[in-house]
C-alpha positions in Angstrom: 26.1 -205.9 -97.9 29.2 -203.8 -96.2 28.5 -201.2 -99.3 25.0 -201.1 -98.4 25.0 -200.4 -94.9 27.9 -197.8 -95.6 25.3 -195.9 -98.0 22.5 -196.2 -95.4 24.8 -194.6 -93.1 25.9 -191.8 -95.4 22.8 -191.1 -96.3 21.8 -191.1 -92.5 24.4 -188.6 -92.1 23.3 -186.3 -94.5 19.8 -186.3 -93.5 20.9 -185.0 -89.7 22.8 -182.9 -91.5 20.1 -181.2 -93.5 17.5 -181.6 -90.2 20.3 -179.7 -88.0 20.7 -177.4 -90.7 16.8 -176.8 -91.3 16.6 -176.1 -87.1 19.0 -173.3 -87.5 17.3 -171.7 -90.1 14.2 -171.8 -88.1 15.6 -169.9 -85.1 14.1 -166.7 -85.1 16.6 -164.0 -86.3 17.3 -161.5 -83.1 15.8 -158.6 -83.5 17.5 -155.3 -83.6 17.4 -153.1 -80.7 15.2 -150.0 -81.0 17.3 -147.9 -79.4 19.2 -147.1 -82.7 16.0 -144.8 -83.5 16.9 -142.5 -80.5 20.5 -142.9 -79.6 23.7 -142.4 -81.3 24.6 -140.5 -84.9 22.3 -142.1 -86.9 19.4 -141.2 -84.3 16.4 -139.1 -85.5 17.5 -135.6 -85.8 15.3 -132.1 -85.2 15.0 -131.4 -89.1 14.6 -135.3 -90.3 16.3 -135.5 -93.9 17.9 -132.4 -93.4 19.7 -132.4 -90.6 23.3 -132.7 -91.5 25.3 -130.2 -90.0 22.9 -128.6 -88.0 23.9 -130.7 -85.3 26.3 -129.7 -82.5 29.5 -131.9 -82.0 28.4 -132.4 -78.2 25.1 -133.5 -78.6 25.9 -136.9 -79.7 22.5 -138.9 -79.0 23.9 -140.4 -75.5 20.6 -139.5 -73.9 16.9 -139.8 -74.2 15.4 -137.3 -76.0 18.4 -135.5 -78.0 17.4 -134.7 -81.0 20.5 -132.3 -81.8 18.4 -129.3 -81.4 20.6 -126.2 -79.6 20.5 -123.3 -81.2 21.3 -121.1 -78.3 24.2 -123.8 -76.9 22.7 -124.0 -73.8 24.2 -127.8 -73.6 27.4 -126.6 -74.5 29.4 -127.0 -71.1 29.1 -130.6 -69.7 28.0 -129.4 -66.2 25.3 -127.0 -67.4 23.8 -129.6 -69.9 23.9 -132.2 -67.0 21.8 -129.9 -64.6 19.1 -128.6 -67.3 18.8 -132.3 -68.3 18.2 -133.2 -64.6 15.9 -130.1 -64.2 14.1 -130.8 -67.6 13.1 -134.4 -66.7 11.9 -133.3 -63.3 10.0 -130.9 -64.5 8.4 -132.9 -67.2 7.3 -135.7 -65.0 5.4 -133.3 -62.1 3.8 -131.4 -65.7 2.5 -135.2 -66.3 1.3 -135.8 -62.9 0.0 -131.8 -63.1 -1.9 -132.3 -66.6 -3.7 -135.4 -65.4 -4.9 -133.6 -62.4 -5.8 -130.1 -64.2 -8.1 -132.6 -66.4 -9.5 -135.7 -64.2 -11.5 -133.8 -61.7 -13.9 -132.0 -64.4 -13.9 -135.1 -66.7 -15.6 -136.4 -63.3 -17.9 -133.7 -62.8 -19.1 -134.3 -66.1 -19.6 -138.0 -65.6 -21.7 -137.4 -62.7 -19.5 -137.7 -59.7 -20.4 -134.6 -57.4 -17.4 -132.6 -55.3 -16.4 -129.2 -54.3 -15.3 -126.8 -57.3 -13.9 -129.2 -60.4 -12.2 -126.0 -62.5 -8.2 -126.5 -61.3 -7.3 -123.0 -60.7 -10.6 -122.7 -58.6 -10.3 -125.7 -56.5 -8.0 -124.7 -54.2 -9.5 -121.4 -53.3 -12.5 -124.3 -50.9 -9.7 -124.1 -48.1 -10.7 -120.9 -47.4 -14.5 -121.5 -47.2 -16.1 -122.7 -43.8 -15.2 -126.2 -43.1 -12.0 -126.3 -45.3 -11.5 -128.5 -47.9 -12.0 -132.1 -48.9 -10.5 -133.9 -51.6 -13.0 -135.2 -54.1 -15.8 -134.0 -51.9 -14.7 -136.8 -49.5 -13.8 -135.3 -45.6 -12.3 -139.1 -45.1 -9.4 -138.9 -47.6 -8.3 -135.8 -47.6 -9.8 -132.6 -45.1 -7.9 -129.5 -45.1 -8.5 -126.5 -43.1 -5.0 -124.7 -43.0 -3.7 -123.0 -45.9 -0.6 -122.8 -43.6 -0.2 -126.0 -42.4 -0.8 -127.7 -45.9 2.1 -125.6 -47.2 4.2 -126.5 -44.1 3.6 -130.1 -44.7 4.2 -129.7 -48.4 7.5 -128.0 -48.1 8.5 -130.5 -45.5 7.4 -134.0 -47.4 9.1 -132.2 -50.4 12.0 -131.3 -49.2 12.4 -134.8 -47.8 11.7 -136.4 -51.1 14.1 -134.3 -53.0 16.7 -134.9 -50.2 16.9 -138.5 -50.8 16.6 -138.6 -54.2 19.5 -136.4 -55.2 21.5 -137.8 -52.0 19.8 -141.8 -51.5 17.7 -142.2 -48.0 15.8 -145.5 -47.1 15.1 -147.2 -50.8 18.3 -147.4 -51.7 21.9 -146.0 -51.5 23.9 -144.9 -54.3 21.3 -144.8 -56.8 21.1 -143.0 -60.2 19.1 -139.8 -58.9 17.2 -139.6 -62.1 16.6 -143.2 -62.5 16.2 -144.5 -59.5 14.6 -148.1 -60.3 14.8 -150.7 -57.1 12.1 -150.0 -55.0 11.2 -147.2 -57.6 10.8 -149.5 -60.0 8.0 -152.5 -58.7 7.2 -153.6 -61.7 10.3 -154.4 -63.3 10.2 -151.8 -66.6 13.6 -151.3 -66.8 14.8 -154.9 -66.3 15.1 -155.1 -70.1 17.8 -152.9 -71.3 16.6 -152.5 -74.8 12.6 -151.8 -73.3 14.4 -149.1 -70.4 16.1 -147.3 -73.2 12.7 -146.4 -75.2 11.2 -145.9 -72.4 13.2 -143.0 -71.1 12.7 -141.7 -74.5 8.9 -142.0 -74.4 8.7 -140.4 -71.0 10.7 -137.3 -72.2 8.7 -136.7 -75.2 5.2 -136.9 -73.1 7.1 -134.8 -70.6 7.7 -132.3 -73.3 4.0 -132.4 -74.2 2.6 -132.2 -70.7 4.6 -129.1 -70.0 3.8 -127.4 -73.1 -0.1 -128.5 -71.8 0.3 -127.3 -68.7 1.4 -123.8 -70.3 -2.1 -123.4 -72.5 -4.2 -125.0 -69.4 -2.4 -121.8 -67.6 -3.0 -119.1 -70.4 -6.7 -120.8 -71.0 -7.8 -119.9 -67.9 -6.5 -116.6 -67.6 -8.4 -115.5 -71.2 -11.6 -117.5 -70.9 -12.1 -118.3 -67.2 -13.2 -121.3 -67.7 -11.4 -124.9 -67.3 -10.2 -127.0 -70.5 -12.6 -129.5 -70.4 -15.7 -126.8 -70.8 -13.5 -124.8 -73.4 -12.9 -128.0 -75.3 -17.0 -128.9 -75.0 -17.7 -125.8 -76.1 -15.0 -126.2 -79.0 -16.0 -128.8 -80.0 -20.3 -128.1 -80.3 -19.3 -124.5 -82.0 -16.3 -124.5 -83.7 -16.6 -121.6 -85.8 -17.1 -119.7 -82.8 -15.6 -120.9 -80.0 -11.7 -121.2 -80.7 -8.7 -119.3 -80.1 -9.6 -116.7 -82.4 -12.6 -115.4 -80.8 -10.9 -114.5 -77.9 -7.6 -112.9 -80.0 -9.3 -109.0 -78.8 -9.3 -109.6 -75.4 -5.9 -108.0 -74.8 -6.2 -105.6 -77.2 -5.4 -102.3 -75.9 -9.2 -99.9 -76.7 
């Protein structure tokens, strides 16, 4: 009987053993942080495969958006690289906000909502027109009537902006002036390190884009006059014709 209750209880042990064991195995196995995709050596480079030893030694994938592209070793000096960095990302997130207003005003026109002028290099041109100018057509969000006094409060809210963001103000002191997050951040996107990282890689690359839009939204309107939406309608119902060739005579010198 002693020998019989010593084998249950063996075997009892090995079957927690083996359960205990099992439960381990379940756990899900952690997964690896994407930031290894855009940080670090190992980071993807400007020319993919073949990008070994086209890389500069100081661009070693510390920040978002390095993809070891400096041919002109503008990033070379520490300081320099800090300020273009800091004047890159500025840039690209007012191109962002610019691209999405070039666009949204005619996309509403063309859905039926009826304002002033829609085209963006047009629209501003209403404050000089009697009665000034309201914003989406609407004198009880936005009514303008000064051309001075709207630059006067845009320099001034600007200025005040900038001023506490390089050098902190009411949200926060001693914040990252780039990344600000705190009040800046309500929603809690960078709370996850591994989520902030991609993400400051994701805004840089559309950054990137929106500038580079921004720059043909500019050079569009100066060769066809028109805004993108109606150059991409008309693109799009005549292709043959309507495109950037068509237009490739226009500066030609007669």
């Amino acid at each position: 009987m002693a020998f019989a209750l010593a084998s249950r209880k063996a075997s009892s042990s090995v079957v927690c053993a083996a359960a205990k064991k099992a439960t381990k195995a379940a756990k899900p196995a952690k997964v690896a942080s994407k930031g290894i995709e855009f940080y670090g050596p190992d980071r993807v480079k400007w020319l993919g495969p073949y990008s070994a030893g086209s890389t500069p030694e100081y661009l070693t994938g510390e920040f978002p958006g390095d993809y070891g592209w400096d041919t002109s070793g503008l990033s070379a000096d520490p300081a320099t690289f800090q300020r273009y960095r800091e004047l890159e990302l500025i840039h690209a997130r007012w191109a962002l906000l610019g691209a999405l207003g070039i666009i949204t005003p005619e996309l509403l026109a063309k859905n039926g909502v009826t304002f002033g002028e829609p085209v963006w290099f047009k629209a501003g041109a209403q404050i000089f027109q009697e009665g000034g100018l309201n914003y989406l057509g609407n004198p009880s969000l936005i009514h303008a009537q000064s051309i001075i006094a709207t630059l006067a409060f845009q320099v001034i809210v600007m200025g005040l902006a900038e001023g506490y963001r390089v050098n902190g103000g009411p949200a926060g002191e001693g914040l990252d002036p780039l990344y600000p997050g705190e009040a800046f951040d309500p929603l809690g996107l960078a709370d996850d390190p591994d989520s902030f990282a991609e993400l400051k890689v994701k805004e840089i690359k559309n950054g990137r884009l929106a500038m580079f839009s921004c720059f043909g939204f500019f050079v569009q309107a100066i060769v066809t006059g028109k805004g993108p939406i109606e150059n991409l309608t008309e693109h799009l119902a005549d292709p043959a014709s309507q495109n950037a060739f068509s237009f490739a005579t226009k500066f030609t010198p007669q």
